[in-house]
Phi, psi and omega in degrees: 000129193258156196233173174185125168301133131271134201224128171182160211251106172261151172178133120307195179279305211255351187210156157233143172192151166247149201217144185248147193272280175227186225178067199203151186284170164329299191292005191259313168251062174217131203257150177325332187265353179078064167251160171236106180314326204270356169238047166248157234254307174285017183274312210255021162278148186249018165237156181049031183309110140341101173290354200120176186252351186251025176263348163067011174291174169295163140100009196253125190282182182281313174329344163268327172268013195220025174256145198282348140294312187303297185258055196256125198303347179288319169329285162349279187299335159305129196280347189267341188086011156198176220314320172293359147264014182309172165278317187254021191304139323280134182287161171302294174312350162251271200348322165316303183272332144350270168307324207265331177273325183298339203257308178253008166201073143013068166205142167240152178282317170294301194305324143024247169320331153282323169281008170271341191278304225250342175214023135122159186285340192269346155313287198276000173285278191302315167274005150289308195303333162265021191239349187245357189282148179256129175292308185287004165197351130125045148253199181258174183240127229265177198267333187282305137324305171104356256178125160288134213255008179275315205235355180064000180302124194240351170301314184259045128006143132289059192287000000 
């Protein structure tokens, strides 16, 4: 199981700090509906940070312990753990979520899920990290935001 630090440097006019986040595997942050945990905005904040949604820590907000994927006993019976080996694939409620993430921040959950499905998960890992990388300072970019949330850089914008 391959692992990885994250590491990055936050600073402003009033604070400087480096916060090392988690110490967890890749695949660990990619939630069963195809959110990539590592470019949502409470993941990649340095106060009150998000461990992920499969991470089952402390520090997880409740919307995230109270979500009807994450925790839908069908999710359970699938040996890969997510929603596209469902029975009911896609359920109302990712469609749901779906549009909402395509409509504001021009990410779909299904399309994910299909290349995780259609070209392996260790695929769709290596082409976040190259579609979510900030050219101007080598963090991520956050999906919520648009905007590296390291370096603030907004020229390398998500549009």
């Amino acid at each position: 199981m391959k692992r990885f630090l994250i590491f990055f440097t936050f600073s402003d006019n009033f604070h400087s700090f480096s916060m090392n986040l988690f110490h967890q595997p890749k695949e660990q942050l990619i939630a069963p509906c195809g959110m990539n945990c590592g470019i949502c905005l409470a993941f990649l904040r340095t106060k009150n940070n998000c461990p992920g949604c499969r991470s089952g820590a402390a520090g997880q907000p409740n919307y995230c312990r109270r979500c009807i994927i994450l925790n839908c006993e069908k999710l359970e019976k699938t040996s890969s753990k997510f929603c596209y080996e469902c029975d009911t694939f896609p359920c109302k409620r990712l469609k749901q979520l779906d549009k909402r993430y395509r409509t504001k921040y021009r990410m779909s959950m299904l399309e994910n899920l299909a290349e995780i499905r259609e070209l392996g998960l260790e695929y769709f890992i290596k082409s976040q990290e190259e579609k979510w990388h900030c050219p101007a300072c080598g963090g991520s970019l956050c999906v919520h935001r648009g905007f590296c949330l390291k370096c603030y850089d907004k020229k390398s914008a998500i549009h």
